[in-house]
Backbone of each chain as ProteinMPNN parsed JSONL, in Angstrom:
{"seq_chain_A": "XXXXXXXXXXXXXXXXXXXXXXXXXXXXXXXXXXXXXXXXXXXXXXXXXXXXXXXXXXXXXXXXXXXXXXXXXXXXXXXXXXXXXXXXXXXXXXXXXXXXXXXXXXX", "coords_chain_A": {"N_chain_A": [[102.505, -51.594, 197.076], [100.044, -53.033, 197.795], [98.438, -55.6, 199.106], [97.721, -58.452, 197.499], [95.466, -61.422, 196.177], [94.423, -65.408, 196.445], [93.408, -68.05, 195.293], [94.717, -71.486, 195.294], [93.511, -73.648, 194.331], [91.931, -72.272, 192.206], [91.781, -71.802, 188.814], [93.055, -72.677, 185.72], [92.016, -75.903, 185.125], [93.133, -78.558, 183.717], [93.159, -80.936, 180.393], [92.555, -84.353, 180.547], [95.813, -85.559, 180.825], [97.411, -84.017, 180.767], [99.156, -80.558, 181.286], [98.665, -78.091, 183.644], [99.921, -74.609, 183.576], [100.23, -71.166, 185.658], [101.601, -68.247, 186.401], [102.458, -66.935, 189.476], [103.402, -65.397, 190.658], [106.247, -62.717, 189.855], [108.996, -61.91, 190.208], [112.538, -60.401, 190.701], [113.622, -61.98, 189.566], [112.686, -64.251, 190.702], [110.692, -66.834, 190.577], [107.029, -67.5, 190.985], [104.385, -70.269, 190.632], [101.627, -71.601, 189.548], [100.754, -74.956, 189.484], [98.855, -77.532, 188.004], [98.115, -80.602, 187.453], [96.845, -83.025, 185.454], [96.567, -86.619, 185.698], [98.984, -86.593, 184.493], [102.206, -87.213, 182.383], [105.351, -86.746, 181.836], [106.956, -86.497, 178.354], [108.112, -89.497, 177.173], [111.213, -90.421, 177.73], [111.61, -87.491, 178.28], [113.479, -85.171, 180.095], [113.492, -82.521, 182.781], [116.352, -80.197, 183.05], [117.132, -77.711, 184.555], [118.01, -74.396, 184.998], [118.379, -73.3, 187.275], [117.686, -73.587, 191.085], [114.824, -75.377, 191.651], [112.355, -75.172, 194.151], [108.948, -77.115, 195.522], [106.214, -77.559, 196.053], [103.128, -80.688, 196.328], [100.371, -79.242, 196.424], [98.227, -80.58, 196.501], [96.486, -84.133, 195.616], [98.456, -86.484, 193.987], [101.638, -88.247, 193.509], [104.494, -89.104, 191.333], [107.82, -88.518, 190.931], [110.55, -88.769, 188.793], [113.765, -89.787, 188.908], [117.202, -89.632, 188.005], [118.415, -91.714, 189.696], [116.123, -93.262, 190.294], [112.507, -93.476, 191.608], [109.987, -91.263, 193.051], [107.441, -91.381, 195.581], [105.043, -89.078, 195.936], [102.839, -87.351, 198.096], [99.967, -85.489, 199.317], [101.291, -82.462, 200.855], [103.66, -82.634, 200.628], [106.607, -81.936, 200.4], [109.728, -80.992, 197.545], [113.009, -80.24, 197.016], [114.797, -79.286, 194.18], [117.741, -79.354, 193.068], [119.323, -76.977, 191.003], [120.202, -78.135, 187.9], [119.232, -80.671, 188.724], [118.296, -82.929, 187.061], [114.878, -84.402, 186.332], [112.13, -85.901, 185.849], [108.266, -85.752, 185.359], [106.873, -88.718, 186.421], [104.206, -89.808, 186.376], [100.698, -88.29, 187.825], [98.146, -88.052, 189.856], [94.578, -86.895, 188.991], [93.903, -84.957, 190.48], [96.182, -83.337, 190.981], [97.711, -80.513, 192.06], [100.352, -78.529, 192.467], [102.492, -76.127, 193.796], [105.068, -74.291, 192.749], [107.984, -72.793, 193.145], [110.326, -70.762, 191.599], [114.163, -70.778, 191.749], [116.423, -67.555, 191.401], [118.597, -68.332, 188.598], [121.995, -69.887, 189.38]], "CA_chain_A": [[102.437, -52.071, 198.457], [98.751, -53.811, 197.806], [98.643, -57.123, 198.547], [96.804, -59.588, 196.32], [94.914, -62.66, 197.052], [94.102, -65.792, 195.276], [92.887, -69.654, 195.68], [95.502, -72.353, 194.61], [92.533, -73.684, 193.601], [91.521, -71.732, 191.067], [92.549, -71.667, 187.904], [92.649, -73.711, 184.274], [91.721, -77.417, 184.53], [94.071, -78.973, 182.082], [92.525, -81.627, 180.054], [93.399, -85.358, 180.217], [97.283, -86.178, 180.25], [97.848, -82.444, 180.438], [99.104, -79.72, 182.705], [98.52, -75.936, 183.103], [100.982, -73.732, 184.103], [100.13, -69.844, 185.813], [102.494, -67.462, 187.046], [101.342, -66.129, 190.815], [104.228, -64.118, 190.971], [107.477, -63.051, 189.465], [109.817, -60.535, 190.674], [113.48, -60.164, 190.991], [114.276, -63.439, 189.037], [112.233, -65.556, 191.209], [108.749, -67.1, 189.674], [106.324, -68.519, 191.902], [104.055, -70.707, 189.879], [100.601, -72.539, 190.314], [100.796, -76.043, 188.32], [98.187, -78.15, 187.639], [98.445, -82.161, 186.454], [95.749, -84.041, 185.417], [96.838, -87.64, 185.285], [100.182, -85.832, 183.093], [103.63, -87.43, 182.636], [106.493, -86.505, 180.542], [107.085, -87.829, 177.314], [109.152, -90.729, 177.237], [112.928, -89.636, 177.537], [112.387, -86.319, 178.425], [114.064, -84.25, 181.797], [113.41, -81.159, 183.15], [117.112, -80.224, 183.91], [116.878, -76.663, 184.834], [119.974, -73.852, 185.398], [118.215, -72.752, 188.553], [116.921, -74.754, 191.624], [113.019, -75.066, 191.833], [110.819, -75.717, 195.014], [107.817, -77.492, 194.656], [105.184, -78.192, 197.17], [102.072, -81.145, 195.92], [99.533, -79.254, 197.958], [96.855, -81.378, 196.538], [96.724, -85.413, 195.254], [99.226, -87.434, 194.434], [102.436, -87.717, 192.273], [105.715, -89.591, 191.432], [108.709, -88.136, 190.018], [111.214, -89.567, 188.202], [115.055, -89.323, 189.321], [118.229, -90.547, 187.398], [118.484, -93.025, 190.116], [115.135, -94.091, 191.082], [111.299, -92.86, 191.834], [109.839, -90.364, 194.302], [106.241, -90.602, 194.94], [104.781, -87.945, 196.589], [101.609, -87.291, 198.874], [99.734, -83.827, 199.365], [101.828, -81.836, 201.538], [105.191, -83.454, 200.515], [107.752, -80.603, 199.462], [110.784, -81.233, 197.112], [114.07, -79.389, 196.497], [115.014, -79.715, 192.779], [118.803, -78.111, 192.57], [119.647, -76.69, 189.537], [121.343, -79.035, 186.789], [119.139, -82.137, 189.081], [117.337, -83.972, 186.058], [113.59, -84.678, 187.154], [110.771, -85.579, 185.281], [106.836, -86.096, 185.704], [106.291, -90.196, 186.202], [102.67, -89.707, 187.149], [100.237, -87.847, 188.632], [96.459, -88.298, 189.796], [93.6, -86.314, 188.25], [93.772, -83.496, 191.086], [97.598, -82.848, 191.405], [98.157, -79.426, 192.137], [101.081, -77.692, 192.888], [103.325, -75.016, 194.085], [106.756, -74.157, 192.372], [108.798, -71.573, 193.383], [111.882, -71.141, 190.85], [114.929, -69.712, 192.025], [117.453, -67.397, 189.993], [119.864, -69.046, 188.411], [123.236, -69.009, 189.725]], "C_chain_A": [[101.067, -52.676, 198.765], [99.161, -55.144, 197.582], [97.967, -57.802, 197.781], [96.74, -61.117, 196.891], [94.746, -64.006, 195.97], [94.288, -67.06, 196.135], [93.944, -70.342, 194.955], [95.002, -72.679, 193.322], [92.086, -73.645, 192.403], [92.431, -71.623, 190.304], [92.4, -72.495, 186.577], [92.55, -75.147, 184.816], [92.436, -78.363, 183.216], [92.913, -80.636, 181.752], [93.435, -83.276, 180.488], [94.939, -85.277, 180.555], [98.298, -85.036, 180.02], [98.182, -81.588, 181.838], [99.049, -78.16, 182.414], [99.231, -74.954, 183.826], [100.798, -71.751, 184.214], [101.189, -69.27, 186.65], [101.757, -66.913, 188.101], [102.122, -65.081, 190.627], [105.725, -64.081, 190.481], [108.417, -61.906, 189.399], [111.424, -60.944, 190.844], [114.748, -61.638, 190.756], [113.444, -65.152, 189.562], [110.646, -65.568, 190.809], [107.937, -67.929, 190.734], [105.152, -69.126, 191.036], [102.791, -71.875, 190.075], [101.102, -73.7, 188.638], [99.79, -77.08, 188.411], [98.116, -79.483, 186.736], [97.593, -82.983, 186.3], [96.072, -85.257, 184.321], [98.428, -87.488, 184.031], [101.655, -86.961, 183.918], [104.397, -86.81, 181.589], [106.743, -87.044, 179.855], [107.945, -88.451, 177.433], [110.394, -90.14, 176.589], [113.012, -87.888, 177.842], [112.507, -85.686, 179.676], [113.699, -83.332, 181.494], [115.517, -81.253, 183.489], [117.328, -78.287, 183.514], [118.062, -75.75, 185.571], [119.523, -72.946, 186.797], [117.561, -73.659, 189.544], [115.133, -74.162, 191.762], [112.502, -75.718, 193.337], [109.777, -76.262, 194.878], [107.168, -78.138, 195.925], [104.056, -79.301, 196.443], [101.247, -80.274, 197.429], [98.163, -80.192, 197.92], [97.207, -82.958, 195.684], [97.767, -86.172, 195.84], [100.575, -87.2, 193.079], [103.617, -88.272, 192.309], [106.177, -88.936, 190.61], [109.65, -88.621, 190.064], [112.73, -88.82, 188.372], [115.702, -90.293, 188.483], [118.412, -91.881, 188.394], [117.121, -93.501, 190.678], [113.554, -92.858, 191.16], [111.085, -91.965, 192.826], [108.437, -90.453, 194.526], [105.776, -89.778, 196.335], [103.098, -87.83, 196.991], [101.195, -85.507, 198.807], [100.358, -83.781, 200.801], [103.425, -82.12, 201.755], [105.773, -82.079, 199.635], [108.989, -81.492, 198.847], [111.726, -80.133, 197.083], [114.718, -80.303, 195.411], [116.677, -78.685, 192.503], [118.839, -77.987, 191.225], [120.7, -77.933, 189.174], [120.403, -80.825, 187.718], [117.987, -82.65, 187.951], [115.791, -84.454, 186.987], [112.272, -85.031, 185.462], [109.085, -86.004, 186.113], [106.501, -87.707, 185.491], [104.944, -90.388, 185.713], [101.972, -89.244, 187.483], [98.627, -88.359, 188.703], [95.961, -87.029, 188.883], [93.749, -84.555, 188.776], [94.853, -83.279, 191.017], [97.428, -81.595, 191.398], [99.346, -78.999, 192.933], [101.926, -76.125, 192.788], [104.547, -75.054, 193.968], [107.233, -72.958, 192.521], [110.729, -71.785, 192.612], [112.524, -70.436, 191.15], [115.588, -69.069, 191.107], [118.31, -68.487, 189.762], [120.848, -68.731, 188.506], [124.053, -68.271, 189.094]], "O_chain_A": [[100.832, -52.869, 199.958], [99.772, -55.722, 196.683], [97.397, -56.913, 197.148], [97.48, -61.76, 197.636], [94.9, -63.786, 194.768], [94.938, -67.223, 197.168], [94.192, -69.826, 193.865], [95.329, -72.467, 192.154], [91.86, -74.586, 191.643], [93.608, -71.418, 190.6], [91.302, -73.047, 186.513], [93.734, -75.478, 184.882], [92.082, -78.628, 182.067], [92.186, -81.215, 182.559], [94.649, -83.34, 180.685], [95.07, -84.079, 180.304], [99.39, -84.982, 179.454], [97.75, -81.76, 182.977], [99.27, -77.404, 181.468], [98.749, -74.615, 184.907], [101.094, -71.031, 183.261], [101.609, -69.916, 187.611], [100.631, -66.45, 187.92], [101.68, -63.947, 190.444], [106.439, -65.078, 190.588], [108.455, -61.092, 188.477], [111.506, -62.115, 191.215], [115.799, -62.065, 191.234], [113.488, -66.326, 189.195], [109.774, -64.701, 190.758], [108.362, -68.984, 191.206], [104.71, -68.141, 190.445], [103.007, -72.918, 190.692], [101.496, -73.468, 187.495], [100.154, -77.746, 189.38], [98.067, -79.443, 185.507], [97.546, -83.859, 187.163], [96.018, -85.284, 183.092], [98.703, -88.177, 183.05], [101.976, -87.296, 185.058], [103.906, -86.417, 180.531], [106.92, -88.236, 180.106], [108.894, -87.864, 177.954], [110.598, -89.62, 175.492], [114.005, -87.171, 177.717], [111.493, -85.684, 180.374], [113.482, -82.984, 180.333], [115.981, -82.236, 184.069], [117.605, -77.798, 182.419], [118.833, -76.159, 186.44], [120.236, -72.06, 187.269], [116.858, -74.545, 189.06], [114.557, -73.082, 191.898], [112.311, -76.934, 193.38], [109.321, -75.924, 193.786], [107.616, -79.061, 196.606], [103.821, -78.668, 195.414], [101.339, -80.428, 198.647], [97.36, -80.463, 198.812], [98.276, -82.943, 195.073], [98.09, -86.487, 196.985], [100.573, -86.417, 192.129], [104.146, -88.07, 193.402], [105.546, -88.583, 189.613], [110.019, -89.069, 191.15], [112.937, -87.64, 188.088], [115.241, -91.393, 188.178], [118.541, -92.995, 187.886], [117.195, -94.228, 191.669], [113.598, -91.675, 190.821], [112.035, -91.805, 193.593], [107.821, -89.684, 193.788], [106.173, -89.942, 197.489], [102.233, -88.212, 196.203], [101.892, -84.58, 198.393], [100.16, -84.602, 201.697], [104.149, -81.895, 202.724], [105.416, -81.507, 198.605], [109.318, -82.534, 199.414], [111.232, -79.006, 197.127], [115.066, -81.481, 195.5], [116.73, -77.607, 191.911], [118.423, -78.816, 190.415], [121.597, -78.466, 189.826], [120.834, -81.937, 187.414], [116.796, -82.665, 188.261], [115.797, -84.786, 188.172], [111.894, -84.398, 184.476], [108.943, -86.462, 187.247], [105.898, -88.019, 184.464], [104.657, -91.075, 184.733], [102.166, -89.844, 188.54], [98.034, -88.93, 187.787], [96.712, -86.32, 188.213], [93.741, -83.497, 188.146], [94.625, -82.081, 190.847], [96.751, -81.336, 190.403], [99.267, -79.151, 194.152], [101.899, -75.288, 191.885], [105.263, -75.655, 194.769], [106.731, -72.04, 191.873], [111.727, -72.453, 192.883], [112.134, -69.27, 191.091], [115.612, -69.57, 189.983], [118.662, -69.359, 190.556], [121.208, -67.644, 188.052], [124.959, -67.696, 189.699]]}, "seq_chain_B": "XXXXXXXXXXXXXXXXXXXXXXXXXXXXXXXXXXXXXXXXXXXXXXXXXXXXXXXXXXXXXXXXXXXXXXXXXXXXXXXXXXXXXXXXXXXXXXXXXXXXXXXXXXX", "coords_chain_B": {"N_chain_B": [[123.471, -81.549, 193.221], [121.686, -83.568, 194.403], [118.144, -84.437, 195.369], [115.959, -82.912, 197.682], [113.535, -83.477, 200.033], [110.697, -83.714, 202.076], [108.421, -83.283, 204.803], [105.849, -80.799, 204.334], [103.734, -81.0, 207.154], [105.344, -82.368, 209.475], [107.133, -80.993, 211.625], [108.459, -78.507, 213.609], [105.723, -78.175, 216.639], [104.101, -75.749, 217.765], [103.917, -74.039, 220.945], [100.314, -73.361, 222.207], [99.296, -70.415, 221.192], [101.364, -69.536, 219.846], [104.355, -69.303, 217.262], [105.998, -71.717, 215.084], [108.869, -71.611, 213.45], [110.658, -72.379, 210.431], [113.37, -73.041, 207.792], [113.462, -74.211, 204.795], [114.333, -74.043, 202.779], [116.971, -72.068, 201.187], [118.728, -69.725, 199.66], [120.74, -67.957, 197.506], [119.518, -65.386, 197.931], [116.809, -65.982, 198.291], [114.385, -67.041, 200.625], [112.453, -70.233, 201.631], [110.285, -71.033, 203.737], [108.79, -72.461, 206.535], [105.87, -72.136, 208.421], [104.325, -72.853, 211.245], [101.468, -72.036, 212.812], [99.783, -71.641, 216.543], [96.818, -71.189, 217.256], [97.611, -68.437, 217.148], [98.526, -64.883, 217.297], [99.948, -61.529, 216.107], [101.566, -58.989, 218.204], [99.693, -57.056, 220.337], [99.557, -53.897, 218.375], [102.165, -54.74, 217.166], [104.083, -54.784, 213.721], [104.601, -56.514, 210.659], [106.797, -55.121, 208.647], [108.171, -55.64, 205.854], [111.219, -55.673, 204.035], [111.38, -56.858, 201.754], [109.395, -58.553, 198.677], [107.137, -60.706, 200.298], [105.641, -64.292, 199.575], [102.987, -66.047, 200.128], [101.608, -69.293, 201.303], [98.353, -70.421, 202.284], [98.516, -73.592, 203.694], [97.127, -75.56, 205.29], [94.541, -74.752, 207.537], [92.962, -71.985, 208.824], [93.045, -68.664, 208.742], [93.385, -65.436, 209.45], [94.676, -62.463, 208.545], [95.721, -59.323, 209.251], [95.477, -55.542, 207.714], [96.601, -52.35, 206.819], [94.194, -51.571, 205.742], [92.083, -53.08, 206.784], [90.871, -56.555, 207.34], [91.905, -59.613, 205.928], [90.197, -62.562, 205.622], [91.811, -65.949, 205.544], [91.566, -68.882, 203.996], [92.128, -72.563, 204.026], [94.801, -73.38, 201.053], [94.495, -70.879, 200.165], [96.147, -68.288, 199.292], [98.92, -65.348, 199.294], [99.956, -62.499, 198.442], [102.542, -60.186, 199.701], [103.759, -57.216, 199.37], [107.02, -55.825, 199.495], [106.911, -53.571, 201.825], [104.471, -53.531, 202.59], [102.754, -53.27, 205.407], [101.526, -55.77, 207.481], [99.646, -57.885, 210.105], [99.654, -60.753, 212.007], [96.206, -61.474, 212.99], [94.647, -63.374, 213.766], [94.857, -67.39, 214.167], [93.554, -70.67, 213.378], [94.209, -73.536, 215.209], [95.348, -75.733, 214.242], [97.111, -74.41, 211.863], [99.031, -74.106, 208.864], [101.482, -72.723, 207.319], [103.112, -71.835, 203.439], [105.803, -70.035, 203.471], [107.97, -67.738, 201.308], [110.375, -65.793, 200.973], [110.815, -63.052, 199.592], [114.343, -61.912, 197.463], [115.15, -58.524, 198.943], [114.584, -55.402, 197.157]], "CA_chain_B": [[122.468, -81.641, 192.364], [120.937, -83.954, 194.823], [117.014, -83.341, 195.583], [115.612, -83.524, 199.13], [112.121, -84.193, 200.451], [110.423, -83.702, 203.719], [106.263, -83.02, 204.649], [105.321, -79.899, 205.275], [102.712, -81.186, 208.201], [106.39, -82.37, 209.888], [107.991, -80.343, 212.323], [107.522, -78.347, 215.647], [104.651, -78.023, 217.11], [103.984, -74.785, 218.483], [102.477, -74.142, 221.883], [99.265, -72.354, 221.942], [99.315, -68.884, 221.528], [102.966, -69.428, 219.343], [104.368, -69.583, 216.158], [107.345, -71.768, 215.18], [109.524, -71.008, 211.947], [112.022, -73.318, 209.743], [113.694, -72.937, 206.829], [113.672, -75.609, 204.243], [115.476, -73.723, 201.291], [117.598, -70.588, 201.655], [119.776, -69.809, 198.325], [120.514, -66.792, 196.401], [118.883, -63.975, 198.549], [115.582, -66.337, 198.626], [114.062, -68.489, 201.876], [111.273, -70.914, 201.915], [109.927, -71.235, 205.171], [107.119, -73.368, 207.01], [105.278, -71.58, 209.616], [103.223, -73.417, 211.888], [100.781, -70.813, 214.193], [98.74, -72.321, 216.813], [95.777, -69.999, 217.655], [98.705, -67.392, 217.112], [98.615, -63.346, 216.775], [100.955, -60.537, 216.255], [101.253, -58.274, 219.722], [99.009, -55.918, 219.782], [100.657, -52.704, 217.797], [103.27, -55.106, 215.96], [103.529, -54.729, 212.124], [105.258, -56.876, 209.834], [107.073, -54.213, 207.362], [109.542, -56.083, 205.393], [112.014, -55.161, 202.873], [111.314, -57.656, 200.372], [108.255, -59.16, 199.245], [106.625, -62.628, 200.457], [104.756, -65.115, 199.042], [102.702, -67.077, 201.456], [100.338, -70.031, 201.089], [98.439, -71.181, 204.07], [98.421, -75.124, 203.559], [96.244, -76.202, 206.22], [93.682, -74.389, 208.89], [92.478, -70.825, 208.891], [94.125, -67.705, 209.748], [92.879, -63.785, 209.555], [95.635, -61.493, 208.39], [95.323, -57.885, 209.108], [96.411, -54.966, 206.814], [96.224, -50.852, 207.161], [93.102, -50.975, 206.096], [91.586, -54.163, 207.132], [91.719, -57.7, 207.226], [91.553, -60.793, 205.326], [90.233, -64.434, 206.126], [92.039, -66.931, 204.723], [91.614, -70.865, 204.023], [93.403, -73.384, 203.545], [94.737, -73.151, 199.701], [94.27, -69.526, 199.537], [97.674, -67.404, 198.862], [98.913, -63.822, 199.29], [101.556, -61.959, 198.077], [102.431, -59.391, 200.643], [104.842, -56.757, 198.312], [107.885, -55.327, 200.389], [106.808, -52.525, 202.791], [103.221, -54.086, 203.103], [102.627, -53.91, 206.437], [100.82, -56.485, 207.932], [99.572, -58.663, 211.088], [98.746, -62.015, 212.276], [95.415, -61.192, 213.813], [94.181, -64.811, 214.48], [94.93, -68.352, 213.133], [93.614, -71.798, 213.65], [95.02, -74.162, 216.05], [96.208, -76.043, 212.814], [97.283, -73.209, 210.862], [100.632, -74.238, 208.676], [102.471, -71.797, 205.971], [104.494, -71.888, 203.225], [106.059, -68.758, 203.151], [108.253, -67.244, 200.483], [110.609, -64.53, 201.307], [112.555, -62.877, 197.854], [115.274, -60.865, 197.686], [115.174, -56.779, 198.997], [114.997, -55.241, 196.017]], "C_chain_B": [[121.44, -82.789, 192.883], [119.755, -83.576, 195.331], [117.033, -83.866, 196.994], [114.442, -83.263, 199.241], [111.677, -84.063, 201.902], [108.517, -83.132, 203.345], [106.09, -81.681, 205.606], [105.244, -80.191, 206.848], [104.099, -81.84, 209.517], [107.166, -81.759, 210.539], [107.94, -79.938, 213.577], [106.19, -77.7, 215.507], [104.576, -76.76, 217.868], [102.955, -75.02, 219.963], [101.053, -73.149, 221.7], [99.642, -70.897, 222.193], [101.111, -68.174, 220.266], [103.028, -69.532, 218.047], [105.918, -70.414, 216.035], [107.683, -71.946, 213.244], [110.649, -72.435, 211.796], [111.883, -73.481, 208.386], [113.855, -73.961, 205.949], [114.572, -74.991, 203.196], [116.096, -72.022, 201.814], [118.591, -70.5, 200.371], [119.403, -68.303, 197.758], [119.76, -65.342, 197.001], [117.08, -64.723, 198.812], [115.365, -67.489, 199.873], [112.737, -68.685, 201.883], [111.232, -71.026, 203.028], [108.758, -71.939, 205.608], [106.72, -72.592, 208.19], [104.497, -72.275, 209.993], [102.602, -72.582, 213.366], [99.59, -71.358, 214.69], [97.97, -71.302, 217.721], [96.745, -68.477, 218.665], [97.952, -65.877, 216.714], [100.048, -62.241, 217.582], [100.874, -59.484, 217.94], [100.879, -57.351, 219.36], [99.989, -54.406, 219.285], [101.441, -53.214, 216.861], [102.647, -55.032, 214.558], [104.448, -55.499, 211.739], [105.562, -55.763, 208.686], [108.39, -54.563, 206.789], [110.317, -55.839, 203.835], [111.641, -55.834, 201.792], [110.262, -58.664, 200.87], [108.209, -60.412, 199.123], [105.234, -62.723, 199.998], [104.469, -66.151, 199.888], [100.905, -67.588, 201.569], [99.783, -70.631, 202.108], [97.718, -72.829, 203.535], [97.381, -75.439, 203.833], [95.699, -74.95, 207.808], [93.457, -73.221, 208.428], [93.009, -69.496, 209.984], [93.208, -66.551, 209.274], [94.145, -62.958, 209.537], [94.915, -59.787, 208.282], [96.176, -56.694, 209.0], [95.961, -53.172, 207.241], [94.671, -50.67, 206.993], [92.035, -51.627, 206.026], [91.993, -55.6, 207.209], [91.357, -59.132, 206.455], [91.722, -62.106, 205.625], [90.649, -64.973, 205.139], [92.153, -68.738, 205.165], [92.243, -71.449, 203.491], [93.239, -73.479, 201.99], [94.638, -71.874, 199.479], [95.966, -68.947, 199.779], [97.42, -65.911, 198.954], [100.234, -63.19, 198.883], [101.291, -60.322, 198.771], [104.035, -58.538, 200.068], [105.677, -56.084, 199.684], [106.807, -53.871, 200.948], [105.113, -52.307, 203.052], [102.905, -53.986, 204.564], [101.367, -54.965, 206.682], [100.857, -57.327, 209.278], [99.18, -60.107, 211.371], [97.557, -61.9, 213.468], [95.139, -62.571, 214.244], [94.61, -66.286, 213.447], [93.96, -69.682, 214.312], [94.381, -72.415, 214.777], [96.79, -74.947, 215.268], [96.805, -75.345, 211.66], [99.177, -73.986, 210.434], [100.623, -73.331, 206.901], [103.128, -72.203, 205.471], [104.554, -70.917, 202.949], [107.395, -68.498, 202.311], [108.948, -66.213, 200.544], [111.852, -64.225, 199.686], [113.301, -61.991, 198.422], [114.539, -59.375, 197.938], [115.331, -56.426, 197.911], [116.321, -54.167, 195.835]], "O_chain_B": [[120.485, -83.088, 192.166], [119.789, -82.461, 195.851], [117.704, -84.784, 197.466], [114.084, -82.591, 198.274], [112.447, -84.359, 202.816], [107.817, -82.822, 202.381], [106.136, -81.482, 206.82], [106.109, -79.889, 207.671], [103.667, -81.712, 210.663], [108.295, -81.881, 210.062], [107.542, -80.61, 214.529], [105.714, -76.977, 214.631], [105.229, -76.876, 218.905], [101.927, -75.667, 220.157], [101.062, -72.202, 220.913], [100.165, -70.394, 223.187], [101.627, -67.077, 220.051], [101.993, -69.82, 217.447], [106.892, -69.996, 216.662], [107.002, -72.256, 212.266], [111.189, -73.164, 212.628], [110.884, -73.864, 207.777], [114.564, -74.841, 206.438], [115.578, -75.607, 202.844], [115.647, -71.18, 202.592], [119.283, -71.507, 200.222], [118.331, -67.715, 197.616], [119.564, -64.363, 196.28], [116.233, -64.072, 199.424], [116.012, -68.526, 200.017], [111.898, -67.801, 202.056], [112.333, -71.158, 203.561], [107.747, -71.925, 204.906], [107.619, -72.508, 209.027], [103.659, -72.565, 209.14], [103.067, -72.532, 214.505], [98.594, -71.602, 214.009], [98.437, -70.731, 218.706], [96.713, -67.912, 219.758], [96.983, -65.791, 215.959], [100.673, -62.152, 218.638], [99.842, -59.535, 218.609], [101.291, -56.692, 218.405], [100.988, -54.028, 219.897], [101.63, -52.594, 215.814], [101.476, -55.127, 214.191], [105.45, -55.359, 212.44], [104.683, -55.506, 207.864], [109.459, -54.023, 207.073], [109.773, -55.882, 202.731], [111.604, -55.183, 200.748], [110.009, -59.245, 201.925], [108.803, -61.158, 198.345], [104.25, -61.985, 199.954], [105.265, -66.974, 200.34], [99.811, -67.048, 201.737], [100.456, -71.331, 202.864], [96.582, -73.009, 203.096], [96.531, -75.663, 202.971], [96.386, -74.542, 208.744], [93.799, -73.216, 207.246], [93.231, -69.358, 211.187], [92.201, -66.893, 208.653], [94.675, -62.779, 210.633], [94.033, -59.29, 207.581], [97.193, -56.508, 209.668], [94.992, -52.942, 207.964], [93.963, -49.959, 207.705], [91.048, -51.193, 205.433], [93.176, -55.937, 207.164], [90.216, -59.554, 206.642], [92.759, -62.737, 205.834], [90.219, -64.777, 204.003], [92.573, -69.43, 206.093], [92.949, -71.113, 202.54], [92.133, -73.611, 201.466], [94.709, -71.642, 198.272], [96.746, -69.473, 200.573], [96.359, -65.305, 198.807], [101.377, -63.575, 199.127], [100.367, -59.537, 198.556], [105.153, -59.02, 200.252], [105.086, -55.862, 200.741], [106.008, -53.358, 200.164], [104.578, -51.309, 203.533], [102.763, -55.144, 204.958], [100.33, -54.867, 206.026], [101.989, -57.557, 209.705], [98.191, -60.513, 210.761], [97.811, -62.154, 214.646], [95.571, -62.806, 215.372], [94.658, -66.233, 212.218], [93.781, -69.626, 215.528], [95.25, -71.709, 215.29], [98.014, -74.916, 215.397], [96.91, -75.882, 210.558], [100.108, -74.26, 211.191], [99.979, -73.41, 205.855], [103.965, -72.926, 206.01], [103.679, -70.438, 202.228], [108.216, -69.304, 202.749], [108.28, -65.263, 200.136], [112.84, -64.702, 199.128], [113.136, -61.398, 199.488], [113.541, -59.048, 197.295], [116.251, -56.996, 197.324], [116.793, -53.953, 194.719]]}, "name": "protein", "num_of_chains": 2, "seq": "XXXXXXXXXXXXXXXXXXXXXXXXXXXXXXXXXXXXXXXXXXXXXXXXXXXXXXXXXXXXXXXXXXXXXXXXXXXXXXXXXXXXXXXXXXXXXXXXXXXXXXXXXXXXXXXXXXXXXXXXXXXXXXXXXXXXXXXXXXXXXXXXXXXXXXXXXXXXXXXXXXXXXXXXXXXXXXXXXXXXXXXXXXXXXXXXXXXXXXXXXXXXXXXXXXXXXX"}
């Protein structure tokens, strides 16, 4: 019943073309997840398509993602909903991207 | 399997002294939520003591949460994970104060 604290912020620096992925929290199937993108895309041809839906806040930069039909780009403070089975990848991001993913169970 | 999109910083406006709530995701026993509290607090005596725990990032402005056995300032980018039967208060926020809050399943 202690809560715990912690800066988005903080955390690994991924290098270059890279991203860094920490768990904040992960209880009862659901993962909450700091992510970090510096200047990162996905390799050519590949989806995320995921058997649970994900949340995903940019709370910091900038960031397009890539939909079967078309682009998304995204500002800090722009939220997505990612249902499960929706194909997504990483177009783009700036240097700072940071975000917040919250994965749900899967159904 | 369609995604959807919207901006945090987007919604109602609370009056002073208020807080207003809305759900952006709700699935599976989990709800994302946006809180926006404008130089908001809990009534004196109230506790937040909730069954299942939240995860809650304050976006934008500065708030003061207070716990049994004190209280913690937080800034924008800072996070808390507040485990089920945590109690806690909203002693003071910002004018600009906006949340994303995180509620999981009861265990």
């Amino acid at each position: 019943m202690t809560p715990r604290f912690g800066r988005l912020a903080d955390g690994e620096a991924p290098a270059e073309g890279a991203e860094s992925f920490a768990t904040l929290l992960a209880e009862g199937g659901v993962r909450v997840e700091r992510i970090a993108s510096h200047r990162a895309a996905s390799p050519a041809g590949f989806w995320y398509d995921q058997p649970g839906t994900e949340f995903v806040l940019l709370a910091r930069g900038a960031a397009t993602l890539g939909f079967a039909d078309g682009v998304r780009v995204m500002a800090a403070g722009d939220w997505a909903v990612l249902p499960a089975g929706c194909r997504h990848r990483v177009v783009a991001t700036s240097a700072d991207a940071l975000w917040l993913a919250v994965h749900l169970p899967s159904g």
